[in-house]
C-alpha positions in Angstrom: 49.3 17.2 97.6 46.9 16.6 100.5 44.1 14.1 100.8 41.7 16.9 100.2 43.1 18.1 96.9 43.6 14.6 95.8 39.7 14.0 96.4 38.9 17.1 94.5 40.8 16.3 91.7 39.3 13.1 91.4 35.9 14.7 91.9 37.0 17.0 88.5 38.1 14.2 86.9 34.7 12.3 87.4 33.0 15.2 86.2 35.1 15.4 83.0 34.8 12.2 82.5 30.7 12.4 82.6 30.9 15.7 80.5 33.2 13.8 77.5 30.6 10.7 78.0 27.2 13.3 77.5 29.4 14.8 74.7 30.0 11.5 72.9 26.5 10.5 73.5 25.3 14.1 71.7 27.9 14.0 68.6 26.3 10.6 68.0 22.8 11.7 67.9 23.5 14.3 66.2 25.2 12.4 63.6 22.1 10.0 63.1 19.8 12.8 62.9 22.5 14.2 60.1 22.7 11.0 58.4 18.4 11.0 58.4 18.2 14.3 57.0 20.7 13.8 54.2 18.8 10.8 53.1 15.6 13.0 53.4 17.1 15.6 51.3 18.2 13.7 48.7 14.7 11.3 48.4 13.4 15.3 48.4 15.2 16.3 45.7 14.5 13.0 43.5 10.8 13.1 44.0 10.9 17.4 43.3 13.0 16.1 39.5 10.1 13.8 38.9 7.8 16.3 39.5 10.0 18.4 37.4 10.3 15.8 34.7 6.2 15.3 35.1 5.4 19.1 34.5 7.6 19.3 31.6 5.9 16.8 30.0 2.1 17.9 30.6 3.8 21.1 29.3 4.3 19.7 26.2 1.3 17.5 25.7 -0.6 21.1 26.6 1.0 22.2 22.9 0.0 18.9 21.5 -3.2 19.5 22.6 -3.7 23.4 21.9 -2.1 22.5 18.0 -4.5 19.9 17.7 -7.5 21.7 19.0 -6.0 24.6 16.2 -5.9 22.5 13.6 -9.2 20.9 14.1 -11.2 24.5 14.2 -8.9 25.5 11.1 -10.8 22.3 9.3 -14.2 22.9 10.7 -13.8 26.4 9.4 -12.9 25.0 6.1 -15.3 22.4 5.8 -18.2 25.0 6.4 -16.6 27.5 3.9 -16.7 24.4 1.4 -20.5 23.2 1.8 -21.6 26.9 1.7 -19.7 27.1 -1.8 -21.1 23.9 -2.6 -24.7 24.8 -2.2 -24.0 27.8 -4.0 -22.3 26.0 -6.8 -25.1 22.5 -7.1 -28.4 24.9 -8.1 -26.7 26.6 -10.7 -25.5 22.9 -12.2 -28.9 21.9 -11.8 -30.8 24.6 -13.8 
């Protein structure tokens, strides 16, 4: 092998070297970038089941609410029907 071969091997060999070192350095940030959006996705997907769990609820307080605002008409309803058949019943007791 001559002296010039020798030095352009060596000159591949740095060059590999430097490429497997900018490799290295690249896996790794792309590893901590994986690692930081894994822990994003799953704080994501906690805070979109609380929502979840949230809306779900309001749901059914929405039911509570409409049943209650049903319920208090249906009474209203009834308690006018009642006094107008009261005042019709009182003057005929009275005379």
């Amino acid at each position: 092998m001559t002296r010039s071969e020798t030095t352009a091997l060596k000159e591949l060999r740095d060059k590999i070297d430097s490429l497997e070192s900018d490799v290295l350095q690249r896996m790794t940030v792309v590893e901590t970038e994986q690692k930081t959006l894994k822990v994003t996705a799953e704080r994501t997907s906690r805070q979109v089941g609380e929502m979840h769990d949230l809306l779900m609820k309001a749901r059914g307080a929405r039911w509570a609410i409409l049943t209650l605002i049903a319920v208090t008409s249906m009474l209203a309803g009834l308690l006018g029907w009642l006094a107008n058949r009261w005042h019709q019943i009182v003057p005929t007791l009275s005379n």
